[in-house]
N, C-alpha and C positions, 0 to 999 in steps of 0.2 A: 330110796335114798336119792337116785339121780332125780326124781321129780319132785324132791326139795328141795334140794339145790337150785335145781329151773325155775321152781316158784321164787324163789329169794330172789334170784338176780333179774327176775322181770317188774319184779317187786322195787325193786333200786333203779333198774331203768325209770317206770313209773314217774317215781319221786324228783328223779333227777329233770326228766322233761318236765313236769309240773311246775318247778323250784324255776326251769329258763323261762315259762310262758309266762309267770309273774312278773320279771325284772322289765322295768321301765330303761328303751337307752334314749338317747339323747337322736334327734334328728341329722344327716347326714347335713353339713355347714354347706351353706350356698355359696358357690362359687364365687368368689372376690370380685367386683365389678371396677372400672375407673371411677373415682371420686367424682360425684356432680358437680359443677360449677354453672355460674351464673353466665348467660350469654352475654358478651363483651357489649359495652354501650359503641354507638355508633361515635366513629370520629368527626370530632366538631373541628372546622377550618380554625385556621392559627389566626390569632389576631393580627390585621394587617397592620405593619409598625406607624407609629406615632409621624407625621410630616415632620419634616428637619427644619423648624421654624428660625431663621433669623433671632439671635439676642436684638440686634438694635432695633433702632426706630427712623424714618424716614420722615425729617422735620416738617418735608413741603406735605404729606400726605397721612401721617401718624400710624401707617403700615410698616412691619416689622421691613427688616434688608440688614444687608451686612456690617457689621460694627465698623471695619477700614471707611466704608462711605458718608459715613455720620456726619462729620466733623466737613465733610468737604464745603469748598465754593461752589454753590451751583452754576452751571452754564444755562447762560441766558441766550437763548438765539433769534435774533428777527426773522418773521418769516413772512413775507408776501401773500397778500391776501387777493389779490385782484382775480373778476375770473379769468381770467386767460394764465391765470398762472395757476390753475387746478392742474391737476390733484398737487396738493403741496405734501412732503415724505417728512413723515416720523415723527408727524404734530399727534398721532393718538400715544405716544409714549411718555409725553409731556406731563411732567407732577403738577405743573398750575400753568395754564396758558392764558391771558392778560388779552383782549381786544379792544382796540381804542381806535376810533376815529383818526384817520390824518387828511390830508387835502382833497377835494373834490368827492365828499362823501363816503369812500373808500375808506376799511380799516385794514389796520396791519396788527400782528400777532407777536407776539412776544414770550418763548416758550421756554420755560424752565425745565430744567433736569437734575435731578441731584446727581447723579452721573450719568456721563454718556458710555457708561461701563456697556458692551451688546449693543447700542443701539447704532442703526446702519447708517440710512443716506438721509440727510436731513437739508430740506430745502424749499422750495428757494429760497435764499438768503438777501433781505432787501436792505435798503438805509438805515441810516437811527433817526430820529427826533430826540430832543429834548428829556420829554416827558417818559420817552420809554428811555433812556437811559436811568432815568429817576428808578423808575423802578427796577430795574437790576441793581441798583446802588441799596435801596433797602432791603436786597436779600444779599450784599456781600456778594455778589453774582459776578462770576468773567463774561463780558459783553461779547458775544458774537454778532458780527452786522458786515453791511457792504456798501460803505459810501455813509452820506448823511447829509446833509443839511447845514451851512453855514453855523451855526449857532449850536447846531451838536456838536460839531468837530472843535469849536471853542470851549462847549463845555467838558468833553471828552479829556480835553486840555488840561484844563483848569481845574478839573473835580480830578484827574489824578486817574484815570476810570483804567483798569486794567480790561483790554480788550483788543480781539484780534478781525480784523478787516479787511476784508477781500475786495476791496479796491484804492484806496493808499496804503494797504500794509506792507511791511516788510519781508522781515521771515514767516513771520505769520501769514501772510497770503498766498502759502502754498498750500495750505489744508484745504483751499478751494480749489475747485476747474468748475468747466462749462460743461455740462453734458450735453452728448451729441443731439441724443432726441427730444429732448428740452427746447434744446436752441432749436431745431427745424421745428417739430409742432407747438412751442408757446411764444417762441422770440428769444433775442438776445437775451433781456431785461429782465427775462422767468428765467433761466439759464444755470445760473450760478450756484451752488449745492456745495456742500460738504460732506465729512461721517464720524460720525463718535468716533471712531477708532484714528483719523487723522488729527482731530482735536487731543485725545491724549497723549498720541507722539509729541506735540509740539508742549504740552503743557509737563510734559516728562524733560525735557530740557531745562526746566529748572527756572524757564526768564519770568514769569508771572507767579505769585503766592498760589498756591491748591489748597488750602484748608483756610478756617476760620481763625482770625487771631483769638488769643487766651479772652472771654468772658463774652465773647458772640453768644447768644442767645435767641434764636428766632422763639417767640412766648405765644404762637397759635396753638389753641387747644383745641384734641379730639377727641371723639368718643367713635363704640363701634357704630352706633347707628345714632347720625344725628338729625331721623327727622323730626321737627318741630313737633313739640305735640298739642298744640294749642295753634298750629298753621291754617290758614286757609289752606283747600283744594286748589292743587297746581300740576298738574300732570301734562299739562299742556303752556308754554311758556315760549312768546315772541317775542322779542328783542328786535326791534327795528331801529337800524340807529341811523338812516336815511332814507332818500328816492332808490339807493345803488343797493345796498346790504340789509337784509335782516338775514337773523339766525332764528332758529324754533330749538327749541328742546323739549323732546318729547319724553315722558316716563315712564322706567322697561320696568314692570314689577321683578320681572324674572331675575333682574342683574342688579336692582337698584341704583341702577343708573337713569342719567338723561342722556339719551343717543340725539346728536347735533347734525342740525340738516343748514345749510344756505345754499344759495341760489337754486332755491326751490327743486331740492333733490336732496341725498343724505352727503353727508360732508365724511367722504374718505380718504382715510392715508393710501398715498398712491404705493408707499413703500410696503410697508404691513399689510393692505385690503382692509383692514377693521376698520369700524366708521367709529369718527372719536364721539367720547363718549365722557360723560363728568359724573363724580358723586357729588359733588357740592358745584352749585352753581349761584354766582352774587353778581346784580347788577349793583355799581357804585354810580349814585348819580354827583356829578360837580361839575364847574362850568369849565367854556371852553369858550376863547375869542381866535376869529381871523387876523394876522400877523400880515401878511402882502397878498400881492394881487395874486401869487402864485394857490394860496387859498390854503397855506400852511396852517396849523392850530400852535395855539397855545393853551394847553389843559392841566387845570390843577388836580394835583394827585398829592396834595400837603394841605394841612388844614383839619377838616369835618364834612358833613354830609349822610343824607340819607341814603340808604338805598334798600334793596329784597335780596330775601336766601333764600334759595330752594333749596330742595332735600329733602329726598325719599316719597314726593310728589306733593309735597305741602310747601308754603311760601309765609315766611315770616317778616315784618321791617326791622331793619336792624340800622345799627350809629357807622359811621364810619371813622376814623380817626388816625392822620398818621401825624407826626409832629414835625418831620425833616425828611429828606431826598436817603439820608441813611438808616431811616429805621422801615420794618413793615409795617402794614397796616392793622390797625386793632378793631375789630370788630365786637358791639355789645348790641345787648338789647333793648329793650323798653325800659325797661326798671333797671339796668345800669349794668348789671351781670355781664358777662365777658361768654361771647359765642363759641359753642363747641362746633368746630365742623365736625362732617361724616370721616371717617379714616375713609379717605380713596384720595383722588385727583382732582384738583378745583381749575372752573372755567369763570373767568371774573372777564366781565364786562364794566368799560367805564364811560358814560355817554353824558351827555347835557339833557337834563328834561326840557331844554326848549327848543333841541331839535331831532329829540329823539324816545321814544315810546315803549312801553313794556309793558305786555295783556297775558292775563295767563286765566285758566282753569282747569 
């Protein structure tokens, strides 16, 4: 009896081990890992912001500047060209610098700003003539000068000409002095100098108009890049306007500029260091007669005439045209179209082709 019993319940163990070896279980879960992600892209530099470009326009040069200066008078200032009065200060800051012949071969300069807003010591400061008062009068310009010539000073008069002078002026001849080391290394006569920032004191007084009156319009057009595209080769350009003066303008491709050299070396602001330098360069030719034995000129800057543009190292002929002492000059082409300068600085020469000469290549 007890060895059925034993048989039975090994009999049931049996069964029961058999029945676990069958059952299928499930694999033990693999441990939970962190979530893969993707490796981070590298950081890209931030855009660097946009240049904070001027709204306006700068009439003398068609480069953006501040809206307040738009509308201004430009200051016109004489500047001495002789050499013994090298290095002359603050002519490379010039929106359009004017050089014309006056007595005994010799030019003098005549330099435009649409403001003297920053600019420092500007000088020397020589007489006026005639003819460059003319032309500060077609840009509505305040005349800076020092002295002049009989015939200036009645035109000065007569024309009404708002301008301040460092040798019969008034109040206004206190924006000038002599600098010291001027007067010992150049002379008296190289001497006399100013600074934008004296010229606005006196013009912040209130005695001279500082804007243009309502429907002034200077009508020079520009574009970005005005060189001819139909120009001769001009990368090299001499201006000889006597025995005493010639200028060269050479052409930088790097800057698009012509960098200006006379008296056979480069022609540097003594103030800045930078050697001046023009995006548009125009000889204007018209004539010019001797007045007294002192060997004064008389040169027309009203009328017509021919003359060359350079720009961007190519040289085009172009018309010249002003109609009066109050408007500027209109420059067109061959076929009649109205000339774009370059947007930058213009250097305009104005000479007699019959005593003076212009080579380029």
């Amino acid at each position: 009896m007890k060895k059925r019993t034993l048989a039975l319940i090994l009999a049931v163990w049996l069964l029961l081990a058999l029945a676990g070896c069958g059952k299928k279980t499930d694999p033990d879960p693999e441990p939970e890992t962190a979530e893969k992600t993707d490796p981070l892209p590298p950081l890209e530099p931030e855009p660097e912001p946009e240049p904070d470009v001027p709204e306006g326009i700068n009439p003398l040069t068609g480069l953006p500047m501040e809206p307040e200066y738009e509308n201004l008078r430009p200051i016109a200032i004489m500047l001495n060209n002789l050499k013994a009065a090298q290095p002359q200060l603050g002519i490379s800051r010039a929106d359009i610098i004017y050089e014309v012949p006056v007595e005994g071969g010799i030019t003098r300069m005549l330099c435009l700003y649409q403001t003297v807003e920053g600019v420092d010591i500007l000088g020397s400061v020589r007489s006026a003539r005639p003819y460059f008062v003319e032309l500060a009068l077609g840009h509505d310009a305040v005349y800076v000068h020092a002295g002049g010539s009989q015939e200036a000073y009645s035109n000065l008069r007569s024309w009404k000409v708002d301008h301040m002078d460092g040798v019969r002026g008034g109040e206004d001849a206190k924006i000038f002095w002599r600098d010291p080391d001027r007067r010992k290394n150049n002379g008296y006569e190289h001497s006399l100098i100013t600074s934008g920032e004296k010229i606005l004191d006196y013009l912040s007084k209130g005695k001279l108009r500082t804007e243009h009156e309502s429907g002034w319009n200077y009508l020079q057009a520009f574009k970005e890049d005005g060189t001819p595209a139909a120009g001769e080769m001009a990368e090299h350009v001499k201006v000889r306007f006597s025995g005493y003066k010639t200028g060269t303008f050479d052409y930088d491709a790097a800057t698009g500029k012509y960098l200006v050299g006379q008296y056979g070396k480069e022609h540097v602001d003594g103030d800045t260091g930078d050697q001046v330098s023009a995006t548009n360069v125009l000889v204007l030719k018209t004539s010019t007669a001797v007045l007294d034995d002192v060997g004064r000129l008389r040169v027309q800057t009203t009328g017509e005439g021919e003359g060359l543009f350079f720009c961007g190292g190519k040289a085009i002929p172009i018309q010249w045209s002003r109609k009066d002492r109050d408007s500027a000059f209109a420059y067109t082409l061959e076929d009649g179209s109205s000339l774009a300068l370059g947007q930058g600085n213009s250097y305009v020469c104005i000479l007699s082709p019959k005593t003076s000469t212009v080579e380029y290549e």
